[in-house]
C-alpha positions as CSV (number, residue, x, y, z in Angstrom):
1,X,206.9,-35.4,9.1
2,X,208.2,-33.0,12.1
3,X,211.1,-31.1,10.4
4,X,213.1,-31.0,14.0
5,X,213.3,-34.6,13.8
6,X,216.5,-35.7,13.3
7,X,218.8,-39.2,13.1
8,X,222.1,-40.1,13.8
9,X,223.4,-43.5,13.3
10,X,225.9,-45.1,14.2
11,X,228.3,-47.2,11.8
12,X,231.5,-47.4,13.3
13,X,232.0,-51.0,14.8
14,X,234.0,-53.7,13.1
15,X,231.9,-56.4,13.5
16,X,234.8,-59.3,14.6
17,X,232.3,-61.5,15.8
18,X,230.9,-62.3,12.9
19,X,234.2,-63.6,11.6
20,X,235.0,-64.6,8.5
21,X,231.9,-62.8,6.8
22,X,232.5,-59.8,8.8
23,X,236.1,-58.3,9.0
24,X,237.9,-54.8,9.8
25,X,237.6,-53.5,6.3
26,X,234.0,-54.5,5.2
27,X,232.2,-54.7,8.7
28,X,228.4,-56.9,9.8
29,X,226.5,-53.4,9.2
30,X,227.4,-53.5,5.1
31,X,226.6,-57.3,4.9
32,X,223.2,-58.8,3.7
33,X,223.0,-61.4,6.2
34,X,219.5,-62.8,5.5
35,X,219.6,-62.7,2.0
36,X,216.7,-59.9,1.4
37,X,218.5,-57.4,-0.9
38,X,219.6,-55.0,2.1
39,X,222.7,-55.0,4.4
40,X,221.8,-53.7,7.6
41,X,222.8,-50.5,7.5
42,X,219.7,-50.0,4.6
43,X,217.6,-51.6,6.4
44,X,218.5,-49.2,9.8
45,X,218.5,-46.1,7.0
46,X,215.2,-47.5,5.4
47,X,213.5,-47.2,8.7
48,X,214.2,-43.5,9.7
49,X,213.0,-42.6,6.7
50,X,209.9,-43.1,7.7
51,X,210.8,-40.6,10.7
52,X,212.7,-38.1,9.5
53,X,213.3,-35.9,6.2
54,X,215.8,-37.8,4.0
55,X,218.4,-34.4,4.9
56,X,217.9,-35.1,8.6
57,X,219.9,-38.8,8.6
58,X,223.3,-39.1,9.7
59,X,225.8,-41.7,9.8
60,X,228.9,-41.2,11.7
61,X,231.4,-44.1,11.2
62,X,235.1,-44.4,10.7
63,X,236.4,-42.6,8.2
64,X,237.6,-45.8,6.4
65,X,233.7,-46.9,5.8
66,X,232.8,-43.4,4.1
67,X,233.3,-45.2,0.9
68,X,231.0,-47.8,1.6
69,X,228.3,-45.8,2.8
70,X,228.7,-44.0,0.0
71,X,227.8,-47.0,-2.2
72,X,225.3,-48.3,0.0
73,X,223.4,-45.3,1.1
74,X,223.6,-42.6,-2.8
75,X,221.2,-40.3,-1.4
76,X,223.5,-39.8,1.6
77,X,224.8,-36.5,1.2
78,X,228.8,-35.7,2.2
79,X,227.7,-33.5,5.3
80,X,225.3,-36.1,6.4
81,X,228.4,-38.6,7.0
82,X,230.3,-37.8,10.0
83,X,233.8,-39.6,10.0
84,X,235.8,-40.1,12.9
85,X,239.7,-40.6,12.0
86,X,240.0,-42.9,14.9
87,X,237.4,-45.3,17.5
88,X,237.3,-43.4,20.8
89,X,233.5,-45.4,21.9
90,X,230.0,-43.6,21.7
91,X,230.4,-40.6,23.7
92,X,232.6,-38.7,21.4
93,X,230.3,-39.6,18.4
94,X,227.5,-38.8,20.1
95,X,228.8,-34.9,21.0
96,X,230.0,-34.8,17.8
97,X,226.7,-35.7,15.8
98,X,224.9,-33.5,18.8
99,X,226.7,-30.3,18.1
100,X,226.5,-30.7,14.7
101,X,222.9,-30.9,14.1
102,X,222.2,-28.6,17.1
103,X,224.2,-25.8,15.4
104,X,222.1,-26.5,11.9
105,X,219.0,-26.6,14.1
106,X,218.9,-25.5,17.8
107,X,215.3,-27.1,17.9
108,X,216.4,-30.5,16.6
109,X,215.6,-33.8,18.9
110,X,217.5,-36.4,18.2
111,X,217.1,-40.3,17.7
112,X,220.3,-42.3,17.9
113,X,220.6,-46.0,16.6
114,X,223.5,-48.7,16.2
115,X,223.0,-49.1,12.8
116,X,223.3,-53.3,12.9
117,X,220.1,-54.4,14.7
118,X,217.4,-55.7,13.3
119,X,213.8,-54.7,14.2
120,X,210.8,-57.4,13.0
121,X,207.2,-55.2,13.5
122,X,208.5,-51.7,11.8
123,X,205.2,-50.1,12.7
124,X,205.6,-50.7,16.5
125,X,209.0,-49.2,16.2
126,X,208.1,-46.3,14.3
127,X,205.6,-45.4,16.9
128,X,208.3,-46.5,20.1
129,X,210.3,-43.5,18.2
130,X,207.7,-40.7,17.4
131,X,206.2,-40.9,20.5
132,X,210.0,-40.7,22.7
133,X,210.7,-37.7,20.0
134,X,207.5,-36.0,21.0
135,X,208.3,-36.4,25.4
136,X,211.9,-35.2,23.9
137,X,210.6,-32.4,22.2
138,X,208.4,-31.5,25.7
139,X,210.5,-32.5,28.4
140,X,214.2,-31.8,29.2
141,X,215.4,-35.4,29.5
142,X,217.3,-38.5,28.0
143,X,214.9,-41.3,26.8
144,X,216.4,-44.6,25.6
145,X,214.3,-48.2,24.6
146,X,213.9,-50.6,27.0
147,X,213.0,-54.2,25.3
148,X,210.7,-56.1,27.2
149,X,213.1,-59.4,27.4
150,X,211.6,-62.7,27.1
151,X,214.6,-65.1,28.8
152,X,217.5,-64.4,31.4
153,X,219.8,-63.3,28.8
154,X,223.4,-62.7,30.0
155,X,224.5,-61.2,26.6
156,X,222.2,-57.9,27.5
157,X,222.6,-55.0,29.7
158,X,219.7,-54.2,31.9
159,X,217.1,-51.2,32.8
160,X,215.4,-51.2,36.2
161,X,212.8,-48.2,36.0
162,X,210.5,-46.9,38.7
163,X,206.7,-45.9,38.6
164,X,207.2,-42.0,38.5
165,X,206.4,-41.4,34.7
166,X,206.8,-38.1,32.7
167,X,203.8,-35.8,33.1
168,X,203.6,-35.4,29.2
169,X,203.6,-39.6,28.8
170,X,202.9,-42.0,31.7
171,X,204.3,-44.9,29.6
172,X,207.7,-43.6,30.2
173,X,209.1,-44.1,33.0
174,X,212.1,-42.6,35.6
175,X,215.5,-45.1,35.1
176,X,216.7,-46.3,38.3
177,X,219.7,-48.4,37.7
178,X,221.6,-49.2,34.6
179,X,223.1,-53.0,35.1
180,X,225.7,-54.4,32.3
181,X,225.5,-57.9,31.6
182,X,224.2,-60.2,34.4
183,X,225.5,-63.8,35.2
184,X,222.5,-66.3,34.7
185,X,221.0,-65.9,38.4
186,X,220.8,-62.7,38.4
187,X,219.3,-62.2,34.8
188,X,216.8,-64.9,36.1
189,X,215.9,-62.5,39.4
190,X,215.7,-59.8,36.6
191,X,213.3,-60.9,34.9
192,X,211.0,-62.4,38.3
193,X,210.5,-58.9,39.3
194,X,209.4,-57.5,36.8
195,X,210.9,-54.2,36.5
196,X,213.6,-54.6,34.2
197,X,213.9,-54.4,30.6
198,X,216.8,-55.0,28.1
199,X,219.1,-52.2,27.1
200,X,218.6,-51.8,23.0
201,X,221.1,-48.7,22.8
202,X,218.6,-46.7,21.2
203,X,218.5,-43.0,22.9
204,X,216.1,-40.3,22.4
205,X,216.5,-36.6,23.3
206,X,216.9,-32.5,22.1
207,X,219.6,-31.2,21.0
208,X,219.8,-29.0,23.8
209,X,219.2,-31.5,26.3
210,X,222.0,-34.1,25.3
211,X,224.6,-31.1,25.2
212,X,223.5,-30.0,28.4
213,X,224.1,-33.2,29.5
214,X,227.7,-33.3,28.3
215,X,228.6,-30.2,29.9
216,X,227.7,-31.6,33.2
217,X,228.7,-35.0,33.3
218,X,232.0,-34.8,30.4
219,X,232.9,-30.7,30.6
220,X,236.2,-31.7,28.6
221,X,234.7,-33.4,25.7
222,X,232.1,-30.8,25.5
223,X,234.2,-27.9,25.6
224,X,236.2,-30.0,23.3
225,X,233.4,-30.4,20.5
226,X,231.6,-26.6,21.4
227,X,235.1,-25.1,20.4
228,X,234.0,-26.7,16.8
229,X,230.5,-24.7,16.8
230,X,231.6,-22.2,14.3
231,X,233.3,-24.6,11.8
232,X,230.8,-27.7,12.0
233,X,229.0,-28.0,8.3
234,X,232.1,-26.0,6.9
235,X,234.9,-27.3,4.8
236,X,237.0,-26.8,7.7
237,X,235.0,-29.7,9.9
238,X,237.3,-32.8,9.1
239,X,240.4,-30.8,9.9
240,X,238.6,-29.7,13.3
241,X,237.2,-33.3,14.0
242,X,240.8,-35.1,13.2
243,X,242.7,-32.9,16.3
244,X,239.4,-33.1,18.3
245,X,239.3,-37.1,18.6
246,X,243.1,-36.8,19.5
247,X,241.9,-34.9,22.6
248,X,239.2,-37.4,23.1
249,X,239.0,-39.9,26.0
250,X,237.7,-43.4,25.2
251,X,234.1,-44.1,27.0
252,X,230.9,-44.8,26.4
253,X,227.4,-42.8,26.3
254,X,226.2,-45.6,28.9
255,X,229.1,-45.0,31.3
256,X,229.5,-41.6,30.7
257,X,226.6,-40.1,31.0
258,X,223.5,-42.5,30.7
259,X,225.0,-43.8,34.4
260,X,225.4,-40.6,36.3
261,X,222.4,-38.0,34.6
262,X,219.0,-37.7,36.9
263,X,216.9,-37.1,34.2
264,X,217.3,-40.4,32.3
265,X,213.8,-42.1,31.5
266,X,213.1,-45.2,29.4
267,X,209.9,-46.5,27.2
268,X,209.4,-50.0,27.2
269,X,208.9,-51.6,24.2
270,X,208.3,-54.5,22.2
271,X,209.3,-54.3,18.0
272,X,211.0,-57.7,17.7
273,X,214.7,-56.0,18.3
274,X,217.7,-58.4,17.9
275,X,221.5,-56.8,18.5
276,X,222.6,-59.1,16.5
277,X,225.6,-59.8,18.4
278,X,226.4,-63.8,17.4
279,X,225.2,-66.0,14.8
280,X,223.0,-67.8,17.1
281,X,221.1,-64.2,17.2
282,X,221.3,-64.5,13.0
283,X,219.7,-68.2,13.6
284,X,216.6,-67.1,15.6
285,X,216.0,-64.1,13.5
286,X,216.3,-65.8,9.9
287,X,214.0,-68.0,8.5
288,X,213.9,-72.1,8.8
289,X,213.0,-74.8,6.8
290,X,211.2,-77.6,8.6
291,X,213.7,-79.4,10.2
292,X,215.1,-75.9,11.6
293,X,217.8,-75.0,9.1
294,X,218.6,-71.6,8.6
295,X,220.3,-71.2,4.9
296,X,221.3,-67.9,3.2
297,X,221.5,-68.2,0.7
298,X,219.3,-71.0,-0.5
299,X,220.1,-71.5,-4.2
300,X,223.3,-73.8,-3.7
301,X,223.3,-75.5,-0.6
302,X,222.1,-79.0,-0.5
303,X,221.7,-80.8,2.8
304,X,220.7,-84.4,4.0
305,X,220.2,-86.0,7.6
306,X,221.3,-82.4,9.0
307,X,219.0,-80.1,11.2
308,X,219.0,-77.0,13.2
309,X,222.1,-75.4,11.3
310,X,223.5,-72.1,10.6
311,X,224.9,-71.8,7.1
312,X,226.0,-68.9,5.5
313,X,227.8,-69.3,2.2
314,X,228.9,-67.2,-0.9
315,X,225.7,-67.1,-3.4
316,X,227.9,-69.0,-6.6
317,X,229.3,-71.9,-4.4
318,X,228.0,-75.5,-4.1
319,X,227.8,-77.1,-0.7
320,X,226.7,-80.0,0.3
321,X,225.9,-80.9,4.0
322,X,225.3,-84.4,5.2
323,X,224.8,-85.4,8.8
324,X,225.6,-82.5,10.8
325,X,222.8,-81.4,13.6
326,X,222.9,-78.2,15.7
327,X,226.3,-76.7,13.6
328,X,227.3,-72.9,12.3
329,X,228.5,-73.5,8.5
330,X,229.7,-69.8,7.6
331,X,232.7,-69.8,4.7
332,X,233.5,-65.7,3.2
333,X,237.0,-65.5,0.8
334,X,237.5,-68.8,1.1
335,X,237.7,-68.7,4.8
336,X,235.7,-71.8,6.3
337,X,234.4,-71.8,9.9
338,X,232.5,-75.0,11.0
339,X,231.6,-75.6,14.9
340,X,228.6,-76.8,16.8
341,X,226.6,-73.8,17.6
342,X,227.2,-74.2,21.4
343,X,230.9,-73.9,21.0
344,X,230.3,-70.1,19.8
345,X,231.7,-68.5,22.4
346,X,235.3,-70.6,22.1
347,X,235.3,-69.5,18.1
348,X,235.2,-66.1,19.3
349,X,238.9,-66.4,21.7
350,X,239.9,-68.3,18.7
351,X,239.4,-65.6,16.3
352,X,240.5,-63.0,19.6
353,X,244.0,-65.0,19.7
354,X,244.1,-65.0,15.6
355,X,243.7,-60.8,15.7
356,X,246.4,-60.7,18.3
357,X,249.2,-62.9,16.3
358,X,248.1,-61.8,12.7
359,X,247.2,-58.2,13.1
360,X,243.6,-56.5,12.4
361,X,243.6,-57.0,8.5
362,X,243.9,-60.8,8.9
363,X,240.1,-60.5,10.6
């Protein structure tokens, strides 16, 4: 296992949409949702282990989660969690984790992943990763996944790439235009020509060539975070990274610098990737029973006449369903939501306009 390869994942998000299972203070990424013994952020850990030495893993998250992670991950050591005292998007936990493992290891490439996605054939994924770390290692670029999509999906951003290919690897290939999420007609012209692939999020590059990249495109927050160069892996860190995200504008790796860089590539893949963004994505990932009910867990529930449902209860409680075809079922601290799954998208304003009038903690 190369030594310079290194991880950084990312753990910060608080999961509303997963509402009520999923809330501010115990976010989707700690949550088992298919009942296998992992959350997802085990399963995310689980599979860089397989890539990099156990030492080489971070997590960066908010600094309320460090507990958690704690918990969930024991062989995580205290330097390997990066906490951010307050959300300010991926860019600034990005240069963060960057400068940090560049300044223990100048050589160090760098794969970062959301830490809530799921990924079905490991072995694909593992060798989508080892081979972008190797270009990485080569080439003085920015690589990031591109999934091959299989429908217009308008809940995906999109990757157009060109034929020119990295000398090192032809199967990687020059980005042309970054698209965020499509209306239907223009996901369907998408995927017609042929050229476009789904944006997983998952970016691949040096050390040296990220931070280069930040200096060009975001000169403030890189001359913020550089400043930091002599006290990162010190006790003196947190106190440095608590002024540092005060000084940090709020924006994205994508906007800010995935966007503008020319040296942005992309390997298209296919490893069975799911964001996991709704419970509809929980439904085509888990597994069915016959008449296409997706139960976790199954110990308790009981159903009759009902098909092609979502249920997600607590493992001790008794349910029983009768009658209900094509519904999300999903009760956490004795919080029940019940809709048809096609009314999704309306449960999420409902929960939006709950936030707003009951403050953060009620979600």
């Amino acid at each position: 296992m190369n030594k310079n390869n290194y991880a950084l994942i990312m753990a910060g998000g608080v999961g509303s949409r997963f509402w009520p299972v999923s809330r501010t203070e115990y976010p989707k990424q700690f949550i088992d949702f298919f009942g296998i013994g992992k959350t997802l952020i085990q399963s995310t850990y689980d599979r860089f282990l397989k890539i990099c030495p156990p030492e080489n893993i971070f997590i960066v998250t908010n600094e309320i989660y460090t507990d958690i992670i704690k918990t969930q991950l024991p062989n995580i050591q205290d330097n390997q969690i990066l906490a951010e005292p307050i959300m300010r998007n991926t860019a600034p936990c990005i240069a963060y984790g960057s400068m940090k493992i560049s300044e223990l290891n100048p050589d160090a490439v760098i794969v970062v992943a959301p830490s809530d996605h799921t990924i079905a054939d490991l072995d694909s994924f593992v060798s989508a990763i080892e081979e972008s770390l190797e270009a990485a290692a080569q080439n003085d670029c920015l690589i990031t996944l591109g999934i091959k999509p299989s429908r217009p999906d308008t809940g995906y951003g999109y990757i157009q790439y060109v034929d020119n290919t990295l000398t090192s690897d032809p199967r990687i290939h020059k980005v042309k235009l970054f698209t965020e999420k499509p209306n239907l007609e223009l996901a369907k012209s998408f995927i017609q020509s042929g050229d476009f692939l789904w944006n997983a999020g998952i970016f691949i590059w040096s050390a040296k060539a990220i931070n280069n990249a930040f200096h060009k495109h975001l000169p403030e927050m890189h001359e913020i975070f550089q400043s930091g160069l002599p006290l990162y892996n010190t006790l003196k860190e947190s106190a440095f990274i608590s002024d540092a995200y005060q000084q940090c504008t709020n924006i994205s790796i994508d906007f800010g610098i995935m966007e503008k860089a020319n040296n942005v590539y992309v390997l298209p893949a296919d490893f069975g990737w799911s964001d996991l963004g709704t419970w509809a994505s929980i439904y085509d990932m888990a597994e069915k029973d016959y008449v296409g009910n997706a139960v976790i867990p199954t110990e308790k529930v009981m159903m009759f006449d009902s098909s092609n449902c979502m249920v997600n209860v607590p493992k001790d409680k008794l349910v029983i369903l009768q009658g209900l075809h094509d519904y999300i079922v999903v009760e956490s601290n004795n919080i029940l939501l019940v809709c048809p799954r096609s009314e999704e998208q309306s449960v999420k304003q409902i929960v939006a306009d709950i936030k707003s009038k009951h403050g953060a903690k009620f979600i």
